[in-house]
LODOTOR-565839 format. One record per residue (C-alpha): residue number from 1; residue in three letters; x, y, z. Coordinates in steps of 0.001 Angstrom, whole numbers, padded with zeros to 6 digits. Layout:
BEGIN
<site pos="NUM" code="ALA" c1="X" c2="Y" c3="Z"/>
...
// end
This chain:
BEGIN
<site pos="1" code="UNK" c1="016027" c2="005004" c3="-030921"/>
<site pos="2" code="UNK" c1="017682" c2="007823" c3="-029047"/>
<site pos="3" code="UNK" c1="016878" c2="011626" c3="-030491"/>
<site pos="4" code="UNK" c1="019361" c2="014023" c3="-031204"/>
<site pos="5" code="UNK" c1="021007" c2="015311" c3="-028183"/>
<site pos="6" code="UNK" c1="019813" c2="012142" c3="-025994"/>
<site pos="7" code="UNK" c1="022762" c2="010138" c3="-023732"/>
<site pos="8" code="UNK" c1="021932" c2="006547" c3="-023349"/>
<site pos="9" code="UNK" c1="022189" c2="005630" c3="-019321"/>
<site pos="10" code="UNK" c1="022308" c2="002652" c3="-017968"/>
<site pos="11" code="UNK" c1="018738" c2="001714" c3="-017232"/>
<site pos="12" code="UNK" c1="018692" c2="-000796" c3="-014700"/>
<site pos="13" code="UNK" c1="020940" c2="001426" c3="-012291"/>
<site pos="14" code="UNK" c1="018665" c2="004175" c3="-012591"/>
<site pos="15" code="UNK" c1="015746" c2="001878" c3="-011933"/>
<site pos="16" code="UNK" c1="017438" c2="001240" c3="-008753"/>
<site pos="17" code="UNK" c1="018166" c2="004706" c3="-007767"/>
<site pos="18" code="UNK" c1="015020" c2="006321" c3="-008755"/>
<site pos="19" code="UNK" c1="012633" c2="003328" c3="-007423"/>
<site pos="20" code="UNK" c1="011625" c2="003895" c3="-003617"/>
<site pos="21" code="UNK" c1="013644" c2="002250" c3="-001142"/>
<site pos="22" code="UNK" c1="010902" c2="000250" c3="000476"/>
<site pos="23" code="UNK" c1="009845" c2="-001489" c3="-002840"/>
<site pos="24" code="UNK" c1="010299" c2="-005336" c3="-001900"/>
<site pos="25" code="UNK" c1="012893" c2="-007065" c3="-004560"/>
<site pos="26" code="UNK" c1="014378" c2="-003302" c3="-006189"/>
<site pos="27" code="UNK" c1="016943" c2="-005519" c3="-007620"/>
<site pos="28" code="UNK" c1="014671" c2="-007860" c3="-009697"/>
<site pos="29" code="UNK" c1="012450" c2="-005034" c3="-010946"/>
<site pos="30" code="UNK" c1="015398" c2="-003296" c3="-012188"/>
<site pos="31" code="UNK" c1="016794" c2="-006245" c3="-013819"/>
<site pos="32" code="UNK" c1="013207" c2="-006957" c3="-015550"/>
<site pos="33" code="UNK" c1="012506" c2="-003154" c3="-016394"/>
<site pos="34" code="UNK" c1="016026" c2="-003126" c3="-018084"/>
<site pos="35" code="UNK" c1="015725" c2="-006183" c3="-020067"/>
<site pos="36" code="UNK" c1="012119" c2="-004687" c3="-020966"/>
<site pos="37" code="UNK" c1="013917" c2="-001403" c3="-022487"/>
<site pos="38" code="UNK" c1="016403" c2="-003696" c3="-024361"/>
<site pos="39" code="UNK" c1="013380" c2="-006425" c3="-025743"/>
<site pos="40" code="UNK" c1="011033" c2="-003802" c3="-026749"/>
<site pos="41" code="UNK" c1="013685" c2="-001443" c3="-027886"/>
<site pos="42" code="UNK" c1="012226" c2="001242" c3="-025734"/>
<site pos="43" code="UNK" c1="015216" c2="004689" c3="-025515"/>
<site pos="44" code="UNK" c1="017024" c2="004237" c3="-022743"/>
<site pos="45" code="UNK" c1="016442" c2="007281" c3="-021132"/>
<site pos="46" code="UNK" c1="015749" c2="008700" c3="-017835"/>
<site pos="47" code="UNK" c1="012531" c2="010176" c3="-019180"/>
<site pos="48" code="UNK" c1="011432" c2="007141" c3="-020396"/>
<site pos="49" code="UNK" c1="012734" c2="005171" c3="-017313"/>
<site pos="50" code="UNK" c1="010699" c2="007659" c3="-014797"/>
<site pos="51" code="UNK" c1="007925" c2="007491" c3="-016798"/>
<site pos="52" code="UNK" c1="007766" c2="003411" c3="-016806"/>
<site pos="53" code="UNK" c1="008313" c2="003497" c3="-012814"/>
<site pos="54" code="UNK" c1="005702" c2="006363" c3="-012290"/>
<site pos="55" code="UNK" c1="002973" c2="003464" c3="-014297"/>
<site pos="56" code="UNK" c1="003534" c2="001032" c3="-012391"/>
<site pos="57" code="UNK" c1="003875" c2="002599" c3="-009200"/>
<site pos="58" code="UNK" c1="000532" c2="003980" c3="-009996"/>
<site pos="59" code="UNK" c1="-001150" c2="001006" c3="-011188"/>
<site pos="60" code="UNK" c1="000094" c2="-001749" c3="-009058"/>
<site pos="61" code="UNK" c1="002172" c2="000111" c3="-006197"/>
<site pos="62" code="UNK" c1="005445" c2="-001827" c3="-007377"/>
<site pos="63" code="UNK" c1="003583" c2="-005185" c3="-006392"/>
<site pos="64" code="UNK" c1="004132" c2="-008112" c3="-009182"/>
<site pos="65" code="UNK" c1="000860" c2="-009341" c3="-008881"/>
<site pos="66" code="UNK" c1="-001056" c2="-006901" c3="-007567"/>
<site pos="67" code="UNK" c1="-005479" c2="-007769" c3="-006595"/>
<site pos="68" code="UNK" c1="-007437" c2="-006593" c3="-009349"/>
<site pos="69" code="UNK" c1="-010880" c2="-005927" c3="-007720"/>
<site pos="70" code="UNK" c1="-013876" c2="-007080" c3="-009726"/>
// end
């Protein structure tokens, strides 16, 4: 749940906005990432939203399936 003082936003837009432009399929990934924040009941905020981005941009590079060496 949101903490005192915290706005809701509208997740998948800021997905969008905040992902980098050449990231293959922005829309899908912001559909996904929303419905992720909605499933697992995650705050919608843009902490938490920059926060899930800067993961996976670090541990797949925005790629669905990224190699896995090993």
């Amino acid at each position: 749940p949101l903490k005192k003082g915290e706005k809701a936003i509208d997740v998948e837009s800021l997905v969008r906005k905040k992902m980098p432009a050449s990231v293959k399929n922005r829309d899908e990934w912001a559909q996904i990432i929303a419905r992720t924040f909605e499933s697992q009941k995650l705050a919608p905020t843009e902490e938490n939203v920059c926060s899930v981005l800067a993961v996976a941009q670090q541990e797949s590079n925005y790629q669905a399936d990224p190699a896995v060496p090993g």
